[in-house]
C-alpha positions, 0 to 999 in steps of 0.5 A: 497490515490492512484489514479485509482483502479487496471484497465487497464483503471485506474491504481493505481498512486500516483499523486506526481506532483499535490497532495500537501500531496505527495509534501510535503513529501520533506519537510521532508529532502530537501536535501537528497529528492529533486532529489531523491523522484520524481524518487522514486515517478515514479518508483513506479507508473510504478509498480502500473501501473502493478498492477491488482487484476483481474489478475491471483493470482500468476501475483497479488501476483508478482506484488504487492510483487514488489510494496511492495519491492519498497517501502521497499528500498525507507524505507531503504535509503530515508526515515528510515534515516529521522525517517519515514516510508512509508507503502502501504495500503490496504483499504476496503470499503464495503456498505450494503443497508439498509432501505429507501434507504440508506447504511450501510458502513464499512471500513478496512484498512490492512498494507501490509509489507514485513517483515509481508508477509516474515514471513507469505506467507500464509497470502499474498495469502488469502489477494490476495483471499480476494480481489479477492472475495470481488471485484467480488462480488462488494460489496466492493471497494478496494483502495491503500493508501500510509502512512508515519509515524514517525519511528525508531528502537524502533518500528522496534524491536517491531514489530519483537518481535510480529512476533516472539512471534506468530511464 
C-alpha cells in the first residue's frame, strides 16, 4: 500500500528505504536491482508526488498515465526479466453506518495497466470520474497499492487474447 492520499499535505509515496516489503523486492535479482531499484523507487515517488485526484480531470488522467507508464518501463527492463510484474492498484474502501453504531465496509480493488487503459481510453476517464465522486462524497477512501507478481508470456498473451476478444 502507498503512503499519503493524493494531497498536497500527503502525497502518495512508496516509502522503499524503511518498508521491509519494498526492500525485499532486491531480492529478487541482487544484482541487476541493487543500484537500479532505488532510482526506480524515487522516480516513481516524484511521479506520485504529482498525483492528485482533486485536480482537474485532464491533470489527474496526465499524471497517473505517467505513473502508469513508469511503472510499465520498469516492468519492461527491470522486472519482466525476472518473470515479475509490478502493477499499480487502485483500492476502495467505502463504509456505510449501520445499526448501533457500527459500519458496514466494502473493498475493491481495480488493476490499472497501460495496455488495459490503450485499449480502453474511455474506461480511464470514468475511472478518474469515479474517483472523483466517491472522494467528494467522502464515503470512500481511495488508496494507491503497488503489487508484484510472478509473470511471463504466457499470461501476457492472455491477458491480450481477452482484450481482443472484448474489442
Amino acid at each position: 500500500m502507498l503512503a499519503g492520499s493524493g494531497t498536497f499535505n500527503s502525497p502518495y509515496s512508496v516509502n522503499f528505504e524503511d518498508d521491509a516489503l519494498a526492500k525485499s523486492i532486491v531480492y529478487f535479482h541482487k544484482a541487476t536491482l541493487k543500484d537500479s531499484l532505488p532510482l526506480w523507487f524515487e522516480n516513481l515517488n516524484t511521479l506520485l508526488s504529482k498525483t492528485s485526484f482533486f485536480k482537474l480531470s485532464g491533470a489527474a488522467l496526465k499524471d497517473l498515465g505517467q505513473v502508469i507508464d513508469w511503472i510499465e518501463m520498469g516492468n519492461k527492463t527491470l522486472f519482466h526479466p525476472l518473470d515479475t510484474k509490478a502493477t499499480l492498484y487502485l483500492f476502495e474502501n467505502s463504509y456505510s453506518p449501520m445499526e448501533g453504531g457500527t459500519f458496514k465496509q466494502r473493498r475493491r480493488a481495480f488493476p490499472m495497466e497501460s495496455v488495459v487503459f490503450e485499449a480502453f481510453p474511455e474506461l480511464f476517464e470514468s475511472l478518474i470520474r469515479f474517483v472523483k465522486t466517491k472522494l467528494m462524497g467522502r464515503k470512500s477512501e481511495i488508496r494507491l497499492g503497488l503489487v508484484f507478481r510472478p509473470f511471463n508470456d504466457e499470461k501476457k498473451r492472455k491477458m491480450l487474447d481477452r482484450i481482443r476478444r472484448i474489442t
